[in-house]
Backbone bond lengths (Angstrom), bond angles and torsions (degrees), N, CA, C in turn:
res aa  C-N    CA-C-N  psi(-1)  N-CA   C-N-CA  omega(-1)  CA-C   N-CA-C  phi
1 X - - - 1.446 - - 1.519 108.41 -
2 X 1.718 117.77 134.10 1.481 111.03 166.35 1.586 112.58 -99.44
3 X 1.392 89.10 131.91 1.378 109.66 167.20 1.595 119.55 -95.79
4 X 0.885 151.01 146.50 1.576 153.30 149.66 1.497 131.24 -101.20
5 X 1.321 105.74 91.40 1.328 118.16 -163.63 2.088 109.11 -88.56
6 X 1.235 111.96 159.14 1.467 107.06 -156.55 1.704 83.63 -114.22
7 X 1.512 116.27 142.85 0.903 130.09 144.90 1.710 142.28 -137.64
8 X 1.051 106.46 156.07 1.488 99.27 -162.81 2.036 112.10 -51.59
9 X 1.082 109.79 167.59 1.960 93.31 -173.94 1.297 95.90 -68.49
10 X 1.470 123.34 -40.82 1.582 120.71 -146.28 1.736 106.42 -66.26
11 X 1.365 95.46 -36.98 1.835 122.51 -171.63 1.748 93.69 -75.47
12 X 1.110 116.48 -71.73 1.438 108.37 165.97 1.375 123.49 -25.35
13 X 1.259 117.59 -70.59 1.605 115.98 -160.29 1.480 112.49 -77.73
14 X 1.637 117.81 -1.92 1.481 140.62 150.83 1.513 114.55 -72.50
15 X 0.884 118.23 -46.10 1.853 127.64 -175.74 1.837 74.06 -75.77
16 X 1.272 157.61 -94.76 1.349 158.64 -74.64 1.586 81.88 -97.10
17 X 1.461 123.27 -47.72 1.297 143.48 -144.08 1.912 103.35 -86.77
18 X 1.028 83.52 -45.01 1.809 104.29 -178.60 1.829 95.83 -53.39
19 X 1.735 108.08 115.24 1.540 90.09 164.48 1.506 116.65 -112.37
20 X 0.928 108.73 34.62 1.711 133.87 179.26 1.372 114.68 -102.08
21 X 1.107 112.80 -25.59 1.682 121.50 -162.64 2.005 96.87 -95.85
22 X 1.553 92.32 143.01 1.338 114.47 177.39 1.654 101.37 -128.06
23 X 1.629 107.08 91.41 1.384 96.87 179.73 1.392 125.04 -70.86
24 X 1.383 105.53 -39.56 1.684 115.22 172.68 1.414 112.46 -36.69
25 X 1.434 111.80 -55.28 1.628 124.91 172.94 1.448 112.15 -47.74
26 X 1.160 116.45 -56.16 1.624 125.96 -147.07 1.704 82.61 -71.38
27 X 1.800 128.82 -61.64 1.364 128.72 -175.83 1.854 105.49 -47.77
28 X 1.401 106.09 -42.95 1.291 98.08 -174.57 1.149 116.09 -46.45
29 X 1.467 124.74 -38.57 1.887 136.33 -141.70 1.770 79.89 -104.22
30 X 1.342 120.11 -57.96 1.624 110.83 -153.27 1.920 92.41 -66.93
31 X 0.830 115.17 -32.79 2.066 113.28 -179.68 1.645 93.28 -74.07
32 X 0.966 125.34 -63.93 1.553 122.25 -177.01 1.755 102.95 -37.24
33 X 1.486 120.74 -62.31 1.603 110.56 -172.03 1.475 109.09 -75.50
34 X 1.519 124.61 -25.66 1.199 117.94 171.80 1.906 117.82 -60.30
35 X 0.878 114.95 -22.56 1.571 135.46 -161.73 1.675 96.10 -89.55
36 X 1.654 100.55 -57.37 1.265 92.36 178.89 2.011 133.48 -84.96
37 X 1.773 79.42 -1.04 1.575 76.51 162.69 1.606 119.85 -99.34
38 X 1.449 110.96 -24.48 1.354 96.09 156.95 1.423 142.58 -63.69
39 X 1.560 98.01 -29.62 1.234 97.62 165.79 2.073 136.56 -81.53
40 X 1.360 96.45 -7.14 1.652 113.36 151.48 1.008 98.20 -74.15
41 X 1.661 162.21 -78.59 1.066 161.64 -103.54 2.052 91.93 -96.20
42 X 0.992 104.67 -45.89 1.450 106.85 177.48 1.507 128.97 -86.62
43 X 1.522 98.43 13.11 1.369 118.50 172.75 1.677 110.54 -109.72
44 X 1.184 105.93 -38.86 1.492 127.47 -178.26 1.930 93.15 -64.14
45 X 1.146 108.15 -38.04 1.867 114.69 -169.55 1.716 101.56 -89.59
46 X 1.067 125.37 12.34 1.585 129.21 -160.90 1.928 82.59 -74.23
47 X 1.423 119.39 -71.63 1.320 141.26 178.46 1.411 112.08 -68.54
48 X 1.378 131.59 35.22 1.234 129.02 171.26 1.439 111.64 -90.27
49 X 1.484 114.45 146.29 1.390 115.35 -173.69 1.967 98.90 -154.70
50 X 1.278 106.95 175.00 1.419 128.78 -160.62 1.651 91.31 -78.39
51 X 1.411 97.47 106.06 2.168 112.93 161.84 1.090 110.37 -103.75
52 X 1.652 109.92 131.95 1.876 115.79 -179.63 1.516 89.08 -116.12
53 X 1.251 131.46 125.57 1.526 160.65 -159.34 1.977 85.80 -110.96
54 X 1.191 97.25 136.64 1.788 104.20 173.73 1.699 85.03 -106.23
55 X 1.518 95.45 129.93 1.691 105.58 177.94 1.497 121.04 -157.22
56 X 1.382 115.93 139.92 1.773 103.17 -172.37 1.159 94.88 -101.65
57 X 1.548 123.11 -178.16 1.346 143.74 165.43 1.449 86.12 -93.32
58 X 1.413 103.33 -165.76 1.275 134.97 -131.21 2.033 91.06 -127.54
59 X 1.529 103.98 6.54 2.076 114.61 159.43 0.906 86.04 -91.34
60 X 1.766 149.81 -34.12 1.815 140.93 -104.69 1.464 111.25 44.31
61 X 1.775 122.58 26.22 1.622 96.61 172.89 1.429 107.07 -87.83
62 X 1.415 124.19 141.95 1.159 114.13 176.49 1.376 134.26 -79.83
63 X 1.488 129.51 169.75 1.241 136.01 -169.67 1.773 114.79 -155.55
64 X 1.417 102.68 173.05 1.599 83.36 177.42 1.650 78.68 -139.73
65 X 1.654 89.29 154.98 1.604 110.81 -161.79 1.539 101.68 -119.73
66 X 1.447 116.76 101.69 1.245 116.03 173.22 1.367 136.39 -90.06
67 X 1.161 130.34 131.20 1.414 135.45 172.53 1.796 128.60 -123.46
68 X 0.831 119.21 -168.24 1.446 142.48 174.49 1.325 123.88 -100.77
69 X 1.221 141.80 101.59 1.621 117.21 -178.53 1.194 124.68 169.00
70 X 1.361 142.74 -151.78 1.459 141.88 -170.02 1.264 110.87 -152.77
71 X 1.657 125.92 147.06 1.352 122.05 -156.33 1.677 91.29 -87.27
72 X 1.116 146.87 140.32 1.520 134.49 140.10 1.813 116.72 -66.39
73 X 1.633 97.70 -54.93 1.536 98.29 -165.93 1.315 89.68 -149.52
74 X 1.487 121.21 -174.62 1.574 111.73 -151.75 1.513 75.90 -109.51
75 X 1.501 105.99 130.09 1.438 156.73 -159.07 1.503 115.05 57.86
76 X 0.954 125.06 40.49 1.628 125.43 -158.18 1.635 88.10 -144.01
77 X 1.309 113.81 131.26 1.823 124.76 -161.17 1.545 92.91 -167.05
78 X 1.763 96.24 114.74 1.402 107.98 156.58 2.065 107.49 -80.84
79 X 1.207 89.83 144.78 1.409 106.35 -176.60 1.694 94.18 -89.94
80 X 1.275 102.72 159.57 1.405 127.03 143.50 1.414 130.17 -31.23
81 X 1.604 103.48 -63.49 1.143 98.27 165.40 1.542 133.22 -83.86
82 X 1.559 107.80 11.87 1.632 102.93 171.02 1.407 97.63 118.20
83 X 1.456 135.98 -25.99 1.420 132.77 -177.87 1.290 103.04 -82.66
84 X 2.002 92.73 140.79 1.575 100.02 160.24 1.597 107.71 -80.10
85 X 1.086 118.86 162.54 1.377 139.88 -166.19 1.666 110.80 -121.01
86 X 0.836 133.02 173.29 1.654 140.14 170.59 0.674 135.79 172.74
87 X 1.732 110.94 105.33 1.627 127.91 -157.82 1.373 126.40 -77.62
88 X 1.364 124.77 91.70 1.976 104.34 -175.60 1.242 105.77 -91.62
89 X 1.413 119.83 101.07 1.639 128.42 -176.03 1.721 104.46 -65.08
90 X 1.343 122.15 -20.88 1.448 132.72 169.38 1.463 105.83 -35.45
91 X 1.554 105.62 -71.20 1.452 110.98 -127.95 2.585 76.49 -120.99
92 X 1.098 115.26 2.57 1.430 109.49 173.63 1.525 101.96 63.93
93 X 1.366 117.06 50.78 1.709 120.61 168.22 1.203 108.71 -148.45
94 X 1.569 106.59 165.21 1.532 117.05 -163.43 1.819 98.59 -127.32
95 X 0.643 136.19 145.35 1.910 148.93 127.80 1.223 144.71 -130.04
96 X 1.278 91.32 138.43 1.780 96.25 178.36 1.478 115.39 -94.56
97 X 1.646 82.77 151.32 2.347 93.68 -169.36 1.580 96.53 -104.74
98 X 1.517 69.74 120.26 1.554 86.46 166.27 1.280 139.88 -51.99
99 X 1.178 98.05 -34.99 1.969 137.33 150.19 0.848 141.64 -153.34
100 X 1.085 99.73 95.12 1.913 141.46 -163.00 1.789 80.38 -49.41
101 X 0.853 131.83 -87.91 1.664 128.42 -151.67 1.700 97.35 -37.08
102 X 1.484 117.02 -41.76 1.398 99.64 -167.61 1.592 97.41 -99.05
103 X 1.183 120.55 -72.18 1.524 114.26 174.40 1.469 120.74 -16.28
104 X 1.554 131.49 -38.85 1.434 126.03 -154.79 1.712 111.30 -87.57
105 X 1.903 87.93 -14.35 1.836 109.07 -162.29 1.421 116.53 -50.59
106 X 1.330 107.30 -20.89 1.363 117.24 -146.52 1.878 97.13 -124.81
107 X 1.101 86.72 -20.99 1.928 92.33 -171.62 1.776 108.20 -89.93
108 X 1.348 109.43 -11.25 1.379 103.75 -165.93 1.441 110.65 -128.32
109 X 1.382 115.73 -174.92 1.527 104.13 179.76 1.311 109.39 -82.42
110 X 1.620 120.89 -171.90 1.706 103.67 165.84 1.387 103.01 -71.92
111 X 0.878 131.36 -51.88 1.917 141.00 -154.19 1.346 99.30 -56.92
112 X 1.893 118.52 -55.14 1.592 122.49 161.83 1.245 112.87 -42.47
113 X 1.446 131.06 -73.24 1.140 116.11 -162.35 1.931 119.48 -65.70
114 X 1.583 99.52 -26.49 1.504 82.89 173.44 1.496 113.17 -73.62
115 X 0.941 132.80 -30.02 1.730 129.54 168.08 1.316 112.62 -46.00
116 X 1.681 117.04 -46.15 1.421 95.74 176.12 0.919 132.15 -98.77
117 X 1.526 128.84 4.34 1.299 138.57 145.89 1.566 111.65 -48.99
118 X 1.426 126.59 -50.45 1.285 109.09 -178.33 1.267 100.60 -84.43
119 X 1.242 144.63 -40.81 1.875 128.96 167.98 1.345 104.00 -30.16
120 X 1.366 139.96 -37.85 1.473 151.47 -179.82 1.328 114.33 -85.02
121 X 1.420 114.80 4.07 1.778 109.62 176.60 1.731 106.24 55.55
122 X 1.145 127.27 46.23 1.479 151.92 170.02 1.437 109.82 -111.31
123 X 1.227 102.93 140.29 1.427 106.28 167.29 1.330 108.38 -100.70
124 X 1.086 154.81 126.71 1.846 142.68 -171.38 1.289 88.18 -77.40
125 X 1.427 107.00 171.08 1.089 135.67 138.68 1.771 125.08 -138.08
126 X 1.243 112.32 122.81 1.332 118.43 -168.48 1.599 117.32 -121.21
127 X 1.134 120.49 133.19 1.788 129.46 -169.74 2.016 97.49 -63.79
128 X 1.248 95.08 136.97 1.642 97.89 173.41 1.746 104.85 -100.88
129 X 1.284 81.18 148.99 1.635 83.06 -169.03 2.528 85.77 -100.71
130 X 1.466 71.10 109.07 1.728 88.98 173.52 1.670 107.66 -91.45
């Protein structure tokens, strides 16, 4: 099937120039992992159900913060709508990573974070300690 994909001129007449580059390929592979991470992501949400988060504002009065979703790792919750979440039961606050693959690297264990990388249709990648 042809598709016709738009690119900017500058990016174009760089891709045109490039005789190394296989664009057909490169769209094939980046739609192939996009496809297959959405489609983990909507497998991971099959068992999603209603989480109330204990959380204060910003007096310390408390509140409870409800959502939609599935646990990955203990405080770590894919949402409904596709966001990771992140619970600090410490301090009664929540955030979402902007990019979970890099943001989560550092917040979790290795074993956690590779679980939720593949709950996320991610492949990790993690530094070996040589």
């Amino acid at each position: 099937m042809d598709i016709t994909v738009y690119l900017p001129d500058q990016l174009a007449r760089r891709a045109k120039e490039a005789t190394n580059l296989n664009l057909s390929r490169m769209l094939r592979d980046a739609l192939t992992q996009h496809f297959h991470e959405e489609d983990t992501v909507d497998k991971t949400l099959e068992h999603a159900k209603k989480i109330t988060l204990t959380l204060e504002d910003d007096e310390g009065r408390p509140y409870g913060g409800q959502f939609e979703g599935t646990e990955l790792a203990e405080d770590v919750y894919l949402t409904s709508e596709g966001s990771v979440l992140l619970y600090d039961p410490h301090r009664s606050r929540y955030s979402i990573a902007e990019n979970p693959e890099e943001d989560l690297r550092s917040e979790l264990k290795e074993e956690d974070y590779i679980a939720v990388m593949h709950a996320l249709g991610i492949t990790p990648t993690v530094a070996l300690e040589l």
